[in-house]
C-alpha positions, 0 to 999 in steps of 0.5 A, a space after each residue: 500500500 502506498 504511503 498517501 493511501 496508508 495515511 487515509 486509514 483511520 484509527 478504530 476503535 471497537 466501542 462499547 455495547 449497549 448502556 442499557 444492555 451492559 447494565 443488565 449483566 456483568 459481560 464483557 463490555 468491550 466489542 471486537 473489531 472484525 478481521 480485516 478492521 484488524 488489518 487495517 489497523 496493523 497497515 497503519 503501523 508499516 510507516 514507522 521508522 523508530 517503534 518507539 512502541 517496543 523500544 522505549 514503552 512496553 515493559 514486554 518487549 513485545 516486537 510490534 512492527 513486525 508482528 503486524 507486518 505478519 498481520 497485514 500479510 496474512 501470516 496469523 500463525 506467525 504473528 501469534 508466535 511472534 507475540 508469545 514469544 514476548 508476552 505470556 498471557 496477551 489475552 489479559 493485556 489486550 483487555 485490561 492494559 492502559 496500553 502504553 505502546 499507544 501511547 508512544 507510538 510514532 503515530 500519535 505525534 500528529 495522529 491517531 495512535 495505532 489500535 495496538 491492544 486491539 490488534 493483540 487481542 484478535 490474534 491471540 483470540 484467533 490462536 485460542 480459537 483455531 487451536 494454535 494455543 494448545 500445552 506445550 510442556 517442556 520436552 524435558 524436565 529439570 529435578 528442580 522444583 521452583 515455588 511461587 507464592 501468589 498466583 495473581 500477575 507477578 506469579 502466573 507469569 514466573 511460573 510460566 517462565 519457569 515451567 517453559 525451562 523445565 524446572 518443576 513449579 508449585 503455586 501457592 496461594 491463600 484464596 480458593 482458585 488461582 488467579 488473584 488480581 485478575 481473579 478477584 480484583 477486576 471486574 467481569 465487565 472488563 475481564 471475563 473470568 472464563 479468560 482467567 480459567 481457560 489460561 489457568 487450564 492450559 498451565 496446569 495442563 503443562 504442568 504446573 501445580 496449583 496449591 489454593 488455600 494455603 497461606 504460606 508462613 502459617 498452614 505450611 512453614 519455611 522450613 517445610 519449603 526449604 526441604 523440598 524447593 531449590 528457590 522460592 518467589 515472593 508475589 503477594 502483591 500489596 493487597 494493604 488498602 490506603 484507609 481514611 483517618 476522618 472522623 465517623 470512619 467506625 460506622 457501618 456501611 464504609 468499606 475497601 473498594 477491593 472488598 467490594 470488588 471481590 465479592 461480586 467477583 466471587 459471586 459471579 464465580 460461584 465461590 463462598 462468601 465470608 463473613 462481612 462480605 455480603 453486600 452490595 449497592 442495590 438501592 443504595 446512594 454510593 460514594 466512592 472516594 478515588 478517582 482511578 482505575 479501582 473507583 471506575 471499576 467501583 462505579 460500574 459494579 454498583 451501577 450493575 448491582 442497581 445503586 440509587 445513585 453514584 457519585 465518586 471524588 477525586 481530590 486531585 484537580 481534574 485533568 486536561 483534555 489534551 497532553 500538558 506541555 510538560 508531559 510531551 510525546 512519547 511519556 504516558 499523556 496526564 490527561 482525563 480518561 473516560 472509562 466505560 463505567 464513566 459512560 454508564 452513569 453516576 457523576 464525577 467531582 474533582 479537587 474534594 478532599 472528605 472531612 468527615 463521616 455522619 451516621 444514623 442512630 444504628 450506627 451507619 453512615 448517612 452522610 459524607 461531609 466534604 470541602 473543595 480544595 485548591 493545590 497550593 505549591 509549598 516548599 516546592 510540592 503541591 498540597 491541598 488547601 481547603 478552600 473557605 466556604 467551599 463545605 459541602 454534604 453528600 448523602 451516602 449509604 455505602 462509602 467506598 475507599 479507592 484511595 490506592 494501595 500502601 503495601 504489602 502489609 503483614 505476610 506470614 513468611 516475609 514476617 516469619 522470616 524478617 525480610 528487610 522492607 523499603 521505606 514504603 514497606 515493600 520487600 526489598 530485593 537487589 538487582 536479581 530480585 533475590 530478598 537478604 536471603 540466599 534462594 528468595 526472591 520477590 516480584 512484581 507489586 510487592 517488590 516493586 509497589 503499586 503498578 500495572 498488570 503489565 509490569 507485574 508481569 513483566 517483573 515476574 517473567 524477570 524474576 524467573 531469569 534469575 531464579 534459572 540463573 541462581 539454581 543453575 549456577 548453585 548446581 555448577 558449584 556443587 
């Protein structure tokens, strides 16, 4: 295709069904573009000099350019392997990843990115549906054995790497089904869990063991992982929620965001309630505190659930429509985004801090008192001030707290071990990612704090080099 036509090709994106429709159910909400959208798509990509994509943003690796120059020819099969040959899991990514090869991709400059998520997720569809992904368990394996304790993104993807080289991989994890985040923490509407267990199969059938339901430091010891694992690897994540010290927090009906996530998701899964955990937003007036990603998710879970009404705070100012002139191509644009629950109802304030929880003579909350605030420069960081006059009440019945993570928090085998923390409480870990103790090692949220799935992922498959390296090399020592 010559470079004048190429240049007519428009971005497209799939959209979204129907508000009415995705609201009766908990279905994904995302549409998918058909094959030849795909193609040309990929098309759009081919005049690219420097993949600023593969080299500089995606924390994969992933080889872009040369993956849809395989689309565009036809070549699906090849492109798929080109793909896995990076990227573990792209049917995970290419629903839930913010893409950040889009955002530096040369395109964008004076264009439309190219719809790169979306083209990763028709191949790896299309290899899951033509039969090309099927086991493949290493052709031979090693006596070593590997645990890996938390089986969210971090971990699924060490034991993937792992396994590929040979080593014998144990899972561990504290809830009943594998998975973790993408289990339990992200909303079916964004992330079908017939995708989580359709992957979790394939490992298994590959030969990796799952062990649910056992908090490692307490239902099993260290000393009981020592006798049997060459190595073992830390990714529990930072499941500690940032909680909010304002007066009438003891009243009922306030809760972690991730508690309310997790019990729908539970639900939806067919897997026990615990204690505390049934509730939901139904004819309820909701508040979600936080205005990222998890109160988004919040939003169109209890729009689903059948709130009265929702309303979500944020105390950051809100941001541009377009990129700032600090914030040029190609690092990831500070601007406002719209997710598809913000499509869905409910209404959005930012720049409001909370002052203070009000409740009924049952002990629950009724109101939510706030204040708007102004980001003041001082001793050169931005603080907020609250604004004179600017107090203001929200009714609520069920407040949600999606202020972000602090941590790992308290974990029975780092505890039980005394591994050395950072300043923010994660586990600290050298270049290898191995902790102060010879044969741990840690990845992902844990070590790293707070991020995307894909730099979970990405850890994890880092960490499981060193892991290889350090039992090879204890092997050769011997």
């Amino acid at each position: 295709m010559a470079e004048s036509d190429r240049q007519k090709i428009n971005r497209k994106d799939p959209g979204y069904r129907g508000v009415e429709e995705r609201l009766r159910d908990y279905r994904e909400v995302e549409k998918v573009l058909c094959e030849n959208e795909v193609k040309e798509q990929a098309e759009r990509c081919l005049s690219c000099g420097t993949p600023f994509c593969h080299g500089y943003a995606c924390p994969l690796a992933n080889v872009i350019p040369e993956t849809n120059e395989m689309i565009r020819e036809g070549r699906w099969k090849d492109a798929l392997e080109m793909l896995l040959s990076t990227h573990p899991f792209p049917e995970f990514t290419a629903r839930i990843c913010p893409a950040l090869c889009e955002a530096s991709c040369v395109l964008g400059i004076n264009d439309q990115p190219v719809t790169i998520r979306q083209v990763e997720k028709m191949i790896i569809e299309k290899g899951f549906a033509e039969g090309w992904v099927r086991p493949c368990p290493p052709l031979k394996r090693r006596g070593e054995n590997v645990a890996v304790v938390g089986s969210g993104p971090a971990g699924l993807s060490a034991a993937y790497s792992l396994n590929r080289r040979g080593f014998n991989v144990t899972v561990y994890d504290r809830e009943l089904n594998p998975g973790g985040l993408l289990l339990y923490g992200i909303p079916n509407f964004k992330l079908d869990k017939e995708i989580v267990s359709r992957r979790i199969k394939l490992m298994r059938e590959e030969g990796i063991k799952f062990e649910c339901g056992v908090n490692v430091g307490s239902d099993i010891s260290f000393n009981y992982l020592k006798r049997r694992f060459s190595a073992v690897l830390l990714t529990g994540g930072t499941p500690q929620p940032r909680d909010l010290n304002i007066p009438g927090r003891e009243l009922e009906g306030i809760s972690y965001a991730m508690q309310f996530l997790r019990a729908q998701n539970k639900r939806l899964i067919g897997e026990p309630l615990a204690d505390g955990e049934d509730f939901t937003a139904k004819d309820k007036k909701v508040v979600i505190l936080g205005g990222g990603d998890t109160g988004s998710d919040c939003l169109g879970t209890a729009l689903r659930q059948g709130a009265k009404q929702v309303c979500q705070l944020e105390i950051l100012p809100r941001p541009s429509e377009n990129r700032p002139e600090d914030n040029p191509w190609p690092l990831w644009p500070r601007i406002d985004r719209v997710s598809s629950s913000h499509l869905e109802g409910g209404t959005r304030r930012w720049s409001v801090t909370a002052t203070g929880f009000e409740g009924d003579q049952q002990g629950r909350v009724k109101h939510l008192h706030c204040a708007e605030v102004e980001w003041v420069r001082q001793d050169g960081k931005f603080t907020p001030i609250q604004k004179e006059d600017s107090a203001f009440t929200v009714d609520a019945d069920l407040v949600l707290l999606a202020m972000g993570f602090i941590g790992p928090g308290p974990d029975p085998l780092a505890d039980a071990l005394g591994l050395q923390r950072d300043g923010l409480g994660n586990i600290r870990i050298n270049q290898e990612h191995m902790t102060g103790l010879p044969g741990i090692f840690s990845a992902g949220d844990m070590a790293r704090g707070q991020s995307l799935v894909v730099k979970a992922m990405a850890d994890g498959k880092a960490a499981a080099e060193h892991i290889a390296f350090y039992i090879e090399s204890a092997q050769q020592g011997k």
